[in-house]
C-alpha positions as CSV (number, residue, x, y, z in Angstrom):
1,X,-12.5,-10.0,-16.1
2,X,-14.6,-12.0,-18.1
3,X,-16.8,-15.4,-19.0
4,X,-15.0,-17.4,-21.1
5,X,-16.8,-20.6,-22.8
6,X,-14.8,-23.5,-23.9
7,X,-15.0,-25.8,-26.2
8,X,-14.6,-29.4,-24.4
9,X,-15.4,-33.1,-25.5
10,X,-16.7,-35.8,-23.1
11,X,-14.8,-37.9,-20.6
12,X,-16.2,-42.0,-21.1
13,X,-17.1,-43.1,-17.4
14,X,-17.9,-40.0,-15.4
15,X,-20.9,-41.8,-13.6
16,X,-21.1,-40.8,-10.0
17,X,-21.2,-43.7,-7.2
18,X,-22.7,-44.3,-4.1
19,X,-20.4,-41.4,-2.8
20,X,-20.4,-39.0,-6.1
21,X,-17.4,-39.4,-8.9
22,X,-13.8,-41.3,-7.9
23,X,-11.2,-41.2,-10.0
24,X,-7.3,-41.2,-9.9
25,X,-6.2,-38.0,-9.6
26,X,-4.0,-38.9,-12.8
27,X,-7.5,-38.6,-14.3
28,X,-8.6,-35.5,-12.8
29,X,-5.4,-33.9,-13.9
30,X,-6.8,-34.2,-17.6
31,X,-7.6,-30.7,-19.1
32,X,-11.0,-30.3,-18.7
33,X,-12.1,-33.4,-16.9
34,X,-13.0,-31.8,-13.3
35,X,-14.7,-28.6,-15.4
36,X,-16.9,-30.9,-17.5
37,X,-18.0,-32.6,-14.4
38,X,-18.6,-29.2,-12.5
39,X,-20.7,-28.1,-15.6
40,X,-22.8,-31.3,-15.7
41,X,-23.4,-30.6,-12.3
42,X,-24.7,-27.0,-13.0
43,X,-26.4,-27.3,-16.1
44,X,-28.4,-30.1,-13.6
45,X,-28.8,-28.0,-11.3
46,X,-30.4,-24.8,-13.4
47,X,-30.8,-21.7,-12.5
48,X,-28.1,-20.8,-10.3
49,X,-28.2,-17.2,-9.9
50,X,-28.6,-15.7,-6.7
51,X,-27.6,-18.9,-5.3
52,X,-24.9,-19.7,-2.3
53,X,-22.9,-22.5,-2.6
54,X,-20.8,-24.0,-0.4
55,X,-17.2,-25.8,-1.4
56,X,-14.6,-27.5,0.9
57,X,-12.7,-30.8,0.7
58,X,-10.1,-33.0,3.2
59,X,-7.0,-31.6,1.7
60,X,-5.7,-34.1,-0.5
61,X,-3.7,-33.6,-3.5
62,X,-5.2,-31.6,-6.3
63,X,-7.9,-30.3,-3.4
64,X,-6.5,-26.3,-3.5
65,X,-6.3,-25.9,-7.6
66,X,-9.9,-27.6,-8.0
67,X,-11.3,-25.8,-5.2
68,X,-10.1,-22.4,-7.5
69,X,-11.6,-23.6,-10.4
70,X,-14.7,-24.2,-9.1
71,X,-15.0,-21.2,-7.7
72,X,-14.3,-19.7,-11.1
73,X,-17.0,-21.4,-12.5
74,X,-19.4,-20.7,-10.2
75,X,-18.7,-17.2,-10.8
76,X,-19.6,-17.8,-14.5
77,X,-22.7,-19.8,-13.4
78,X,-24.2,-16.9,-11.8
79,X,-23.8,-17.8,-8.2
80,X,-24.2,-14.8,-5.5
81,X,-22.4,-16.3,-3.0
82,X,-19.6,-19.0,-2.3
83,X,-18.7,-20.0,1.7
84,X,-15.2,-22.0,0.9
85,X,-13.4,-23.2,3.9
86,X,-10.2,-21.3,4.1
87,X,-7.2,-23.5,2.9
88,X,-10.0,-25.3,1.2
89,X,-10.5,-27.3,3.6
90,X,-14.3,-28.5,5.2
91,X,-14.7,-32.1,6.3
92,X,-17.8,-33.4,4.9
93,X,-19.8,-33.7,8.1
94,X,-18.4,-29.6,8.5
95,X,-20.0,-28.6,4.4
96,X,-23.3,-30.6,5.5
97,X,-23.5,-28.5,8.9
98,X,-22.5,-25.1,6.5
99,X,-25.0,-25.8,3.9
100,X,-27.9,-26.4,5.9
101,X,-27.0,-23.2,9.0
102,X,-26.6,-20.8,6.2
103,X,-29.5,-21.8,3.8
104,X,-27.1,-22.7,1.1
105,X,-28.2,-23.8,-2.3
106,X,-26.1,-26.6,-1.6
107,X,-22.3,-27.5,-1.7
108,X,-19.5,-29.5,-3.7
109,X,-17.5,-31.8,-1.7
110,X,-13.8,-32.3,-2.8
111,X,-12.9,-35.8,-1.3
112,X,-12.1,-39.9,-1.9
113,X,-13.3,-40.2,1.9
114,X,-11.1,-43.3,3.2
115,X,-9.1,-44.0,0.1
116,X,-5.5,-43.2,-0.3
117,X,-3.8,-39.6,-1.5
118,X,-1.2,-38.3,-2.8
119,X,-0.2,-37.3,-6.7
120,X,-0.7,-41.6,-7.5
121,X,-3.9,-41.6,-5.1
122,X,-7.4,-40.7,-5.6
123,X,-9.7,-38.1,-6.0
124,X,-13.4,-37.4,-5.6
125,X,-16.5,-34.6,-5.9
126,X,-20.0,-34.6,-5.0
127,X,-22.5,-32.7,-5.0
128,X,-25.1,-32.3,-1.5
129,X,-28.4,-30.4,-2.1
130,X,-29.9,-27.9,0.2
131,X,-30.9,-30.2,3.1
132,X,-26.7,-31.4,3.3
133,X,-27.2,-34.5,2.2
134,X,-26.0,-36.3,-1.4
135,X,-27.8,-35.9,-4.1
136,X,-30.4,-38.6,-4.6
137,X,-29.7,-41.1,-7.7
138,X,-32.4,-39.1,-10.1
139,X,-30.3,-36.2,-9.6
140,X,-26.9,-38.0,-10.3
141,X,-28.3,-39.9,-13.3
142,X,-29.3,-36.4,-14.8
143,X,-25.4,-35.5,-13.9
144,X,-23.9,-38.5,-15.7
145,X,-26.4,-38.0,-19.1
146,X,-25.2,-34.5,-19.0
147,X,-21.3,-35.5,-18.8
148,X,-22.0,-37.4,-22.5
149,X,-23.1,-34.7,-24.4
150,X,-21.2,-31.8,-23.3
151,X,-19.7,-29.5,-26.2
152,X,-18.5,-26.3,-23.8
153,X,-18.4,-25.1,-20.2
154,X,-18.3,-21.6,-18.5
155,X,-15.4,-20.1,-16.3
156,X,-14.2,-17.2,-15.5
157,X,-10.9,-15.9,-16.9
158,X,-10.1,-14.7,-13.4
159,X,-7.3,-16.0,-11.2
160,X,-8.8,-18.2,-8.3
161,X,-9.1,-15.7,-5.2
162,X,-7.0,-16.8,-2.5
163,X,-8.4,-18.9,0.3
164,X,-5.6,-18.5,3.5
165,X,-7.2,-15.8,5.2
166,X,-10.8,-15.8,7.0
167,X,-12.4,-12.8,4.9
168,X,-14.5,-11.7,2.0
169,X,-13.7,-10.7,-1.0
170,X,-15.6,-9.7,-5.0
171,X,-14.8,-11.9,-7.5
172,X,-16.1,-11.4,-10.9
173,X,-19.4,-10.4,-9.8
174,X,-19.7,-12.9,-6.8
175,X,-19.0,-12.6,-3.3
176,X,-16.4,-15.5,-1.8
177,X,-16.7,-15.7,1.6
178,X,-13.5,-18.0,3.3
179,X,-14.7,-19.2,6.5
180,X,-13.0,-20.8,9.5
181,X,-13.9,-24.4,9.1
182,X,-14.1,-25.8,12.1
183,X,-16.8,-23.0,13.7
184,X,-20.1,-23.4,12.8
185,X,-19.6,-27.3,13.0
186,X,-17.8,-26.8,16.6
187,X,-21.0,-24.8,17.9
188,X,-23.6,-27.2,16.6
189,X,-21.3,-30.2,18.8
190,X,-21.5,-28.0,21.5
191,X,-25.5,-27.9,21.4
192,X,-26.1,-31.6,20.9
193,X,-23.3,-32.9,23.7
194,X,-22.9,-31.9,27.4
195,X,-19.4,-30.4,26.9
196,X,-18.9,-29.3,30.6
197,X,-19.5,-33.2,31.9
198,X,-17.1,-34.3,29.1
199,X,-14.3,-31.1,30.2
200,X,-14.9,-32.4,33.8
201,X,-13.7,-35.7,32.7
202,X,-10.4,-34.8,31.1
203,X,-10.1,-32.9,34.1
204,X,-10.5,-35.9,36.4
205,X,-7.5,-37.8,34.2
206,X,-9.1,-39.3,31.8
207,X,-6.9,-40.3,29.2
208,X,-7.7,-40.5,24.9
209,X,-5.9,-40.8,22.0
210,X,-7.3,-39.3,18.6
211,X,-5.8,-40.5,15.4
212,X,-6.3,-37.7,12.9
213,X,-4.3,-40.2,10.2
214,X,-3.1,-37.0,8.4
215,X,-6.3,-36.1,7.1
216,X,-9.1,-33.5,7.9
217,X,-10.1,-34.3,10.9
218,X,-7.3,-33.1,12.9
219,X,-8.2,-29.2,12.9
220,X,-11.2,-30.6,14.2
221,X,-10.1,-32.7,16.9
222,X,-7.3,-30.0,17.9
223,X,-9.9,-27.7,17.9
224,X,-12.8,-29.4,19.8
225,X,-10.8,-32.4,21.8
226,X,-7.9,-30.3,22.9
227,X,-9.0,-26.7,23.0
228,X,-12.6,-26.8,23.9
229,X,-12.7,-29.8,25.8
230,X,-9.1,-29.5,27.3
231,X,-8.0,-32.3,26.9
232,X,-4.3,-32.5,27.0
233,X,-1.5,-31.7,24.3
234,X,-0.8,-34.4,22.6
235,X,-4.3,-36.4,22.6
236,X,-4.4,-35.7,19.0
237,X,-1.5,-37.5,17.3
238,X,-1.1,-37.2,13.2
239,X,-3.6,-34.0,13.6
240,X,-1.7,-32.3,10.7
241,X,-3.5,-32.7,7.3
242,X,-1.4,-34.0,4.5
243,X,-1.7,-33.8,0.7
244,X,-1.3,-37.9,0.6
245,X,-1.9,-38.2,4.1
246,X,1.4,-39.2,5.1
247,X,1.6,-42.2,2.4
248,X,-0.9,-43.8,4.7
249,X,-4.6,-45.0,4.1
250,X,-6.8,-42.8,6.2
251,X,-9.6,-45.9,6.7
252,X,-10.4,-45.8,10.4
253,X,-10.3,-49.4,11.0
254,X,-8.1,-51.8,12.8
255,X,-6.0,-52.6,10.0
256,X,-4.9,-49.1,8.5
257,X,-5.3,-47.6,11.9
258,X,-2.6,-49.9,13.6
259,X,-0.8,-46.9,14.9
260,X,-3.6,-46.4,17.3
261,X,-4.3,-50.1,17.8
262,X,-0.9,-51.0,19.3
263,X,-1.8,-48.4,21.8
264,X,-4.8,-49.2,23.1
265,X,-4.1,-53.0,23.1
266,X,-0.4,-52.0,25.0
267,X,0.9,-51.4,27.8
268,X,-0.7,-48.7,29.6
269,X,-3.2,-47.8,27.3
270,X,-5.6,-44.3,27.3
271,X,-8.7,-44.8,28.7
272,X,-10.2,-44.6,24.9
273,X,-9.3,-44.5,21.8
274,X,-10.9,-43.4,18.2
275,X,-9.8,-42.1,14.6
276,X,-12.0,-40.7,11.9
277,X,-10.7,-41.1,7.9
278,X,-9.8,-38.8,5.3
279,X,-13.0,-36.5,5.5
280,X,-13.7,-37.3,8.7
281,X,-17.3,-38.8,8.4
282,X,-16.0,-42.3,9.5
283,X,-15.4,-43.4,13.1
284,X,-13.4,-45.9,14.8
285,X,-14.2,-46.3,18.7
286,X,-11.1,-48.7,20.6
287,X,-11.1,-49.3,24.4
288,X,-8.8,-50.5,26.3
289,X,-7.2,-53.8,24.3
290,X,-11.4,-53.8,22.5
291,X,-11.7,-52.7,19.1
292,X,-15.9,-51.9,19.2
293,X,-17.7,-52.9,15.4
294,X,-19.5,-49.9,13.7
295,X,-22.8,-52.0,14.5
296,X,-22.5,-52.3,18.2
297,X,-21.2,-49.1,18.3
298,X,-24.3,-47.5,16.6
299,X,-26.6,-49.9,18.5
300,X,-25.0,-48.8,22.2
301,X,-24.9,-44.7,21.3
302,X,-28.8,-45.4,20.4
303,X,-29.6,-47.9,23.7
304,X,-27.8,-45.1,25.5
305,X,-28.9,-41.4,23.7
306,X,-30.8,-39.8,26.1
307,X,-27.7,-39.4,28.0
308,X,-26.6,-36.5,25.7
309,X,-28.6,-33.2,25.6
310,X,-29.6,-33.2,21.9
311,X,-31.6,-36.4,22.2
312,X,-32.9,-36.6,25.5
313,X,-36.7,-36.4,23.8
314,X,-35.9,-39.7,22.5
315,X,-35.2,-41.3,18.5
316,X,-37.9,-41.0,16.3
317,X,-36.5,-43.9,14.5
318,X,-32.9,-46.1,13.8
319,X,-31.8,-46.8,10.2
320,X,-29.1,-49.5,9.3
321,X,-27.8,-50.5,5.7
322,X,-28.8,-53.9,4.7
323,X,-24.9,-55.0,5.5
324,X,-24.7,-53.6,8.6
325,X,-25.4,-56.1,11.9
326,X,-29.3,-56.4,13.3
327,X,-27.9,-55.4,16.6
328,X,-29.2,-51.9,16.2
329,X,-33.0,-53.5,15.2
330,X,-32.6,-55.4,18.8
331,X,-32.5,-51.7,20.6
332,X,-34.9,-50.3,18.2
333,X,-37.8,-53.3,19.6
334,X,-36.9,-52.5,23.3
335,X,-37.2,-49.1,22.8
336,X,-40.7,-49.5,20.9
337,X,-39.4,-47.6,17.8
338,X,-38.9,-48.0,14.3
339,X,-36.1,-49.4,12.4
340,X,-34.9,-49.5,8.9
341,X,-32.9,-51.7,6.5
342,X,-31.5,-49.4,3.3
343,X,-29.2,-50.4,0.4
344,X,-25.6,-49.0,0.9
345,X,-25.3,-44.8,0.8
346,X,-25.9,-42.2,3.3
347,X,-28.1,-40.6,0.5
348,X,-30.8,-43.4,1.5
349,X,-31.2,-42.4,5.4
350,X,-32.0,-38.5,4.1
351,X,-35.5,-39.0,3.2
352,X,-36.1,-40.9,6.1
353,X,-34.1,-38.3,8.1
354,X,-36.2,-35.1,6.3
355,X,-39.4,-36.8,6.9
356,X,-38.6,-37.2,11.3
357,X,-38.9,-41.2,10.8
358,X,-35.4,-41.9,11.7
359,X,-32.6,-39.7,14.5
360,X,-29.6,-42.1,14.2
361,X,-28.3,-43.7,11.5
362,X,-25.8,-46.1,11.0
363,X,-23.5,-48.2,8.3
364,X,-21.0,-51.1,8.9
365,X,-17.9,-49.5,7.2
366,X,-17.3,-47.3,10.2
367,X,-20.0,-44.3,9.1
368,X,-22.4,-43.5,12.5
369,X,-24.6,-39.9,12.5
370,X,-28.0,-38.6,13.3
371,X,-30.5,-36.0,12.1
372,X,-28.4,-32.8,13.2
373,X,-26.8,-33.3,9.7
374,X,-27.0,-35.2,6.4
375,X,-24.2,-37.1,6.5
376,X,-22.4,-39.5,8.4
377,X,-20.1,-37.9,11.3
378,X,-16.8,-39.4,12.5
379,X,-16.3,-36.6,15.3
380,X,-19.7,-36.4,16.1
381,X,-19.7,-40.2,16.9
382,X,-16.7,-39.7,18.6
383,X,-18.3,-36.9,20.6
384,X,-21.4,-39.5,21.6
385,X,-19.1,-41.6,23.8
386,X,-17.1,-39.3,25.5
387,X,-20.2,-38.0,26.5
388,X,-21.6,-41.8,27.4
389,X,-18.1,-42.4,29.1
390,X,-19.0,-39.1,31.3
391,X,-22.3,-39.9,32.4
392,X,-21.8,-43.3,33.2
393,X,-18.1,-43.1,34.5
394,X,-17.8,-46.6,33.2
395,X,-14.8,-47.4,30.9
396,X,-15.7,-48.7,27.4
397,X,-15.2,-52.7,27.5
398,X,-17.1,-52.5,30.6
399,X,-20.3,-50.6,28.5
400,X,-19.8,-53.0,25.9
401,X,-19.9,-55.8,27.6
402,X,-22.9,-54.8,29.6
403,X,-24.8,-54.2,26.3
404,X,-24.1,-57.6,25.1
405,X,-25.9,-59.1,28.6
406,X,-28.8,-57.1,28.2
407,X,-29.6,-57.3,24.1
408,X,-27.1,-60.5,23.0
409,X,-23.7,-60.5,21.2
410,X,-24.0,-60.0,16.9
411,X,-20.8,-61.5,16.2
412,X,-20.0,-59.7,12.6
413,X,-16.9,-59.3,10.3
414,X,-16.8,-58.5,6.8
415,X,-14.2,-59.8,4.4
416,X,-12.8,-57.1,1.5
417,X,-11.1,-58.7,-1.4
418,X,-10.1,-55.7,-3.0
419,X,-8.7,-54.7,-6.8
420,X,-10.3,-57.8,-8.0
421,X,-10.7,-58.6,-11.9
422,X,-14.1,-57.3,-12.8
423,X,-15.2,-60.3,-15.5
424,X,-15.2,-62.8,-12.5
425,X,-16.5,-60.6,-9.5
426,X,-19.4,-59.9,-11.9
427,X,-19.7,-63.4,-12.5
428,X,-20.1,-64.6,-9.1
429,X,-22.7,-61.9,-8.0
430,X,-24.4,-63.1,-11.3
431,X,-24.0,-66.6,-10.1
432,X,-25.4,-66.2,-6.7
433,X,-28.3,-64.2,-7.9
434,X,-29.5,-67.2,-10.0
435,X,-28.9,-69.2,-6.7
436,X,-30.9,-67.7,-3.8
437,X,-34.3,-68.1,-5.5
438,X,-33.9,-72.1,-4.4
439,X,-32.2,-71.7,-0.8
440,X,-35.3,-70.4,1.4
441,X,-36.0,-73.7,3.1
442,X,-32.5,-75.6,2.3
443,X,-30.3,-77.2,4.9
444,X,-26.5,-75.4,5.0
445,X,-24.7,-76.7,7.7
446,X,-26.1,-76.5,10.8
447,X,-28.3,-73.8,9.7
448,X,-31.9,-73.4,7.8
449,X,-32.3,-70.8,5.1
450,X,-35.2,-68.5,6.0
451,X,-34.7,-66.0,3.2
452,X,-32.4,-65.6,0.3
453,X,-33.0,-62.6,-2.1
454,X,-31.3,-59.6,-3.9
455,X,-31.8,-57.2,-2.0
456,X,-34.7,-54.3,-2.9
457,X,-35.5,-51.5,-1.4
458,X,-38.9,-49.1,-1.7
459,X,-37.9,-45.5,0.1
460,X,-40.8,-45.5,2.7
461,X,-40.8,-41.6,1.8
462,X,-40.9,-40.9,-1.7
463,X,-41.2,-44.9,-3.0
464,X,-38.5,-45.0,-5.1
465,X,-37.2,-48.3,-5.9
466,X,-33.8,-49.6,-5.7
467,X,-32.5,-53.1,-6.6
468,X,-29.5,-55.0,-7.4
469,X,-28.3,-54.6,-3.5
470,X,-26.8,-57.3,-2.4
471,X,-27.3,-60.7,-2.1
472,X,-28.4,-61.5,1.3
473,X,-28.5,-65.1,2.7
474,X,-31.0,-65.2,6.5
475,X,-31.0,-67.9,8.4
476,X,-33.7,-69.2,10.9
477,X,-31.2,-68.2,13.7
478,X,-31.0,-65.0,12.1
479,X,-27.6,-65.4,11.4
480,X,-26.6,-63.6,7.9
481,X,-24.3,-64.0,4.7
482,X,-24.3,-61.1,2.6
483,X,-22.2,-60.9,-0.7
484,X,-21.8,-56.9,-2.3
485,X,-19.8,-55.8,-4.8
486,X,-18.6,-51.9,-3.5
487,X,-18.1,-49.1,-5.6
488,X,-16.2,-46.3,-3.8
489,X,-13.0,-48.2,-5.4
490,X,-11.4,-46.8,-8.3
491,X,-9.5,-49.8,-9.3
492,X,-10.8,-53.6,-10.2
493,X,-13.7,-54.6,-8.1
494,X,-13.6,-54.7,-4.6
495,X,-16.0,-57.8,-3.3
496,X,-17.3,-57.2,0.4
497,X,-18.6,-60.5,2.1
498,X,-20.0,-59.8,5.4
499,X,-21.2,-62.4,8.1
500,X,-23.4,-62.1,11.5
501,X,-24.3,-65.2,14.0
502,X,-26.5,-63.7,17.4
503,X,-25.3,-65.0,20.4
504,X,-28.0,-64.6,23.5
505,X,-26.1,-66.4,25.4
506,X,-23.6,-64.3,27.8
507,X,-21.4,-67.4,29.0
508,X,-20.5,-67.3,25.0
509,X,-19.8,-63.7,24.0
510,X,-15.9,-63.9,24.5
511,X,-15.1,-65.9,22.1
512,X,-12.9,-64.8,18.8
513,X,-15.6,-63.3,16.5
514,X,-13.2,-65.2,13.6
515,X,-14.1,-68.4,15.2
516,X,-17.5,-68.0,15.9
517,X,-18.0,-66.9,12.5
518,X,-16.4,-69.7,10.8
519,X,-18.7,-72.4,9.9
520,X,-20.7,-69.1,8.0
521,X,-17.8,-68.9,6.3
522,X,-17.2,-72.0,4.9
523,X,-20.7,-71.8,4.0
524,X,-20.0,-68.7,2.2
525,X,-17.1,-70.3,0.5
526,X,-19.0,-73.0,-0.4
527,X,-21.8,-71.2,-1.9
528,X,-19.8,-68.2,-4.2
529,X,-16.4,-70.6,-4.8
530,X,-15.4,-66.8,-4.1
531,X,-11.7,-67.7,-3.7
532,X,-11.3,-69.2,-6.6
533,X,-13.3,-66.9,-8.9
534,X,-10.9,-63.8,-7.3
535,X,-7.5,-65.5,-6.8
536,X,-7.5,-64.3,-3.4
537,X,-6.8,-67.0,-0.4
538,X,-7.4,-64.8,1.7
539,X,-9.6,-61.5,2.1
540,X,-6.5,-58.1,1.5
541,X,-8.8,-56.8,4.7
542,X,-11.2,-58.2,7.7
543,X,-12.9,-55.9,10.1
């Protein structure tokens, strides 16, 4: 066995987004496109010798051949040590738990998250550094600079080592190390929740349903839900990971999860519900016939956390994204802590996360987590309310519900327009950035304009400086209009408009959050002309 070097070219457009490079895998398939991306990402890195690396990924097509490959070239690269899940597989909360238990140099993660698989889907990689968290935008601009001027990169001539069976083997110098992948993630839940209260309450009859959506959280949930927890066969339903997760889109939200939604909202319904996506880092929480928002549902697990072992000191701190709901800000006041607005990314809540500022974090598009990792944790989250449901022994509209009385209802949806022309999506953002300087003080409706910006951001930690983040649109009331263009797409542009009105008032909290949010809407309409501009008549999603 040897290192070969070959000669390669650049690939245009291999600039890593929020959530590290997405691609079609028709793109990945080209000769030499995932290697030169690998390289980048090791030249980047430096000296790699000695170094343990981590690599695991949610299954999807083309997940088992780049897994080999990259293990070839790490072997080239000088690595010591690889930990791959066996069958490839790690969920991203799972490589975040590896890297940092084992004192890994860090880890490439082999996923598209919530978008579609298959041999026509999609495709991702990113690298996490040594704390299990995504690389920060320094580091991935360094990546993308390298992709441009690459000439060679290393591999070894060796076959890829097989990855079914838990073991370790030499490989050209290097050890590989296939690991079970649900173990060391398992044992971590099993220190931060009171698993014996939440085995108690499958015991009592409590009823769930789990929708794995074909994807990589189903060995987890099998694993944790059914064997550790006992709850009964059959909680788990599409538990089974699929290459193109069974021609479905594993997004954990009301409108690709509608398997799980007719259930909860029919008749006799489990007692809960939830689903995680395609690497399992996402979360969707349903009670009976009540579909709970990623913002309440990270502002009622923090009003709530001392419940569960592994915060019962209290949160340092709660972070939101800018488009997530102010909900979580409300707790954060009555519990005489910190919060924090960030840009978009999970990479933006690390430093606050490494520096103890912040314990739960928490984004609108269905991503909740804490400190115990680096990224954002679908089962985890999951996890948190069985363990509320079983210290409370209330069900979960009723906890809902009394969360609104005490802190006020954020009525929030957000509008995807999806595989949009470019030209015009740009145009509008453009558009609406000339506009906000003149709306502080303007009438809209029945609302005043408090505060209209493009959103910036200074990290509180290291104070780097991030703008161009969305347009954000405050009103007196504290209502909201937010206008984003997204990038973990890999088509067109996908144009996120997201809207919030606070209701104190409980006599008002059961209305349709649709309705409630419609005069915002016509606002936002009014303001962007974003119909037109797209096409669209209507948003392709609303959560």
């Amino acid at each position: 066995m040897s290192i070969l070097t070959v000669a390669t070219v650049p690939f245009a457009g291999q600039r890593p987004g929020t959530s590290g490079l997405r691609k079609k895998v028709t793109e990945f398939l080209q000769p030499g496109y995932l290697e030169n991306f690998v390289e980048a990402i090791f030249n980047t890195l430096g000296d790699c010798r000695g170094k343990t690396l981590v690599v695991g990924g949610d299954g999807r097509y083309f997940n088992r051949t780049a897994t080999g490959i990259i293990v070839r070239m790490a072997a080239a690269h000088g690595f010591a040590r690889v930990l791959v899940g066996q069958n490839g597989i790690l969920s991203t909360p799972a490589v975040s738990c590896v890297i940092r238990k084992h004192g890994a140099f860090g880890g490439l993660i082999l996923s598209a998250s919530h978008n579609p698989g298959g041999p026509d889907g999609d495709f991702g990689i990113k690298y996490n550094g040594d704390n299990g968290g995504p690389a920060p935008e320094k580091f991935t601009d360094a990546v993308y600079a390298a992709t441009g001027t690459l000439a060679q990169y290393r591999i070894s001539d060796a076959a890829a080592p097989a990855l079914d069976a838990i073991g370790s083997t030499q490989f050209d110098g290097m050890q590989v190390e296939v690991i079970d992948s649900v173990a060391d993630y398992a044992a971590l839940m099993g220190e931060l929740f009171d698993f014996p209260a939440i085995a108690r309450l499958f015991a009592s009859g409590f009823t769930m349903r789990y929708d794995g959506m074909h994807a990589v959280g189903g060995p987890y949930a099998h694993a944790i839900f059914e064997s550790m927890l006992g709850a009964p066969a059959g909680t788990v339903i599409n538990g089974t990971p699929l290459e193109d997760f069974g021609g479905h889109h594993p997004d954990p939200n009301p409108v690709s999860a509608a398997e799980l939604i007719d259930i909860m909202f029919g008749a006799d319904a489990p007692d809960f519900g939830a689903a995680s996506d395609g690497d399992a880092d996402r979360n969707m929480i349903v009670g009976r016939a009540l579909a709970v928002t990623p913002s309440d549902s990270l502002a009622i697990l923090a009003a709530n956390a001392t419940i569960a072992p592994g915060y019962r000191d209290g949160l340092r701190g709660i972070a939101r994204s800018m488009p997530t709901s102010t909900a979580a800000d409300r707790v954060a006041r009555a519990l005489g802590i910190p919060s924090y607005e960030t840009p978009t990314g999970w990479k933006y809540f690390g430093n606050l996360l490494d520096a103890g500022m912040a314990t739960l974090c928490g984004e609108e598009s269905y991503g909740t987590g804490s400190n115990h990792i680096r990224e954002k944790d679908g089962i985890w989250a999951i996890l948190f309310w069985l363990n509320l449901l079983a210290a409370t022994n209330k069900p979960v509209d009723t906890i809902v519900r009394e969360h609104w009385a005490r802190f006020g209802r954020n009525y929030y949806s957000r509008h995807d327009y999806e595989a949009v022309e470019v030209a015009p999506a740009e145009a509008m953002m453009a558009q609406l950035r000339e506009r906000v300087a003149t709306l502080a003080g303007t009438q809209l409706g029945s609302f005043t304009v408090a505060l209209a910006d493009d959103f910036a951001y200074t990290d509180p930690v290291d104070h780097a400086l991030a703008t161009g983040q969305g347009i954000r649109i405050v009103m007196t009331d504290g209502s909201r209009i937010v206008f984003r263009l997204s990038g973990t797409g890999t088509e067109g542009a996908t144009v996120r408009l997201y809207l919030e009105q606070y209701e104190a008032d409980p006599a008002r909290h059961e209305r349709d959050p649709q309705q409630a949010l419609a005069p915002l809407a016509a606002i936002a309409e009014q303001l962007s002309q974003l119909q037109s501009r797209t096409g669209r008549s209507t948003p392709t999603v609303i959560t």
